[in-house]
N, C-alpha and C positions, 0 to 999 in steps of 0.2 A: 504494500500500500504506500509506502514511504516512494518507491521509486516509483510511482505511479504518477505522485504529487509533485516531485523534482519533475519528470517528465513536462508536465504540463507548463511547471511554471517556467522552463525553457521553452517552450511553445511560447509560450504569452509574452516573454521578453523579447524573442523575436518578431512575433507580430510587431512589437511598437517599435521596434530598430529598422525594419523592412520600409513602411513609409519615411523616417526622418533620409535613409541614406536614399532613395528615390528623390528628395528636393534637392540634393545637394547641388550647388553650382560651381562652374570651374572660374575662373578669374583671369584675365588678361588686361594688360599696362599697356600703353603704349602713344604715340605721337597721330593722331589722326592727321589721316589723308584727304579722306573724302564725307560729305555727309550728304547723303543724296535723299529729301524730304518728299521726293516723287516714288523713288521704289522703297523707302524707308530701309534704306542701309545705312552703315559705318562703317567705315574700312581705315584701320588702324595699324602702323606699323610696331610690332610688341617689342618690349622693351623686356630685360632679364632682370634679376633681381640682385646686381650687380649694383648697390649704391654707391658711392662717395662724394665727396665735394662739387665735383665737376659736373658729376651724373645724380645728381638727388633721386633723380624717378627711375633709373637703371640707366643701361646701355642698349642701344639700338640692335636687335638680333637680325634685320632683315627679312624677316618674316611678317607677311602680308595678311592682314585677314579681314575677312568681310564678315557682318553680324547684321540680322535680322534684327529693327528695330520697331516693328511695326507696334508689337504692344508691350513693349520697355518702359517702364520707368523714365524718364529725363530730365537732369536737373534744367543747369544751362545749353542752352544750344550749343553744339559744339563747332568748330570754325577751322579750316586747314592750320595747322601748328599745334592745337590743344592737346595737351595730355590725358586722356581719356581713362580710366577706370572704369572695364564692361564685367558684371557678373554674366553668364551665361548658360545655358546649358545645350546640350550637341543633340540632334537628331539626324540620323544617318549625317551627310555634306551639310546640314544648315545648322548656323552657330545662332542661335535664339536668346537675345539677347532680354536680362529680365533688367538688369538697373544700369544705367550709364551716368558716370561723375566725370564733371569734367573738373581732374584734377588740379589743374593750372590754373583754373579760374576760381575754384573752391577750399584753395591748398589749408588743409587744418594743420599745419604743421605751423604757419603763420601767425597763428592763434595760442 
């Protein structure tokens, strides 16, 4: 009866861990490129998590990415040069963008 009870209640712990890791978002930094208000994208060049003096928001990786922002979150509009911070999450090829901060314009560090 005891391991009956242990059983279940690992059941039940897992149930509530299965939805939180389902919201999870990935995160990307980076120098926006483009912000296109008609197909609602952003396309941001990602930055690493390489800080120092020179590079406060990281270093530029050369990697290119486009995000779905149609139903995003948005602080400030974002403008070519911005520092953009996109939470996100991936389905299949589309990067579905849920908050976008524009870091440079909103810097809490400032604060």
């Amino acid at each position: 009866m005891k391991t009956v009870r242990m059983m279940l209640a690992v059941i039940a712990l897992l149930g509530l861990l299965v939805p939180a890791v389902s919201f999870a978002a990935e995160v990307a930094q980076g120098k926006c490129l483009a912000y296109d208000t008609d197909k609602k994208t952003v396309t941001i060049e990602e930055y690493d998590t390489n800080f120092d003096k020179d590079n406060k928001y990281g270093k530029p990786t050369g990697i290119v990415s486009e995000f779905d922002v149609a139903t995003a979150k948005i602080g400030i509009d974002p403008v070519a040069d911005d520092i953009l911070r996109i939470a996100y999450t991936v389905n299949g090829d589309v990067k579905t963008a849920i908050k976008v901060m524009n870091v440079s314009k909103q810097d809490l560090m400032k604060k």
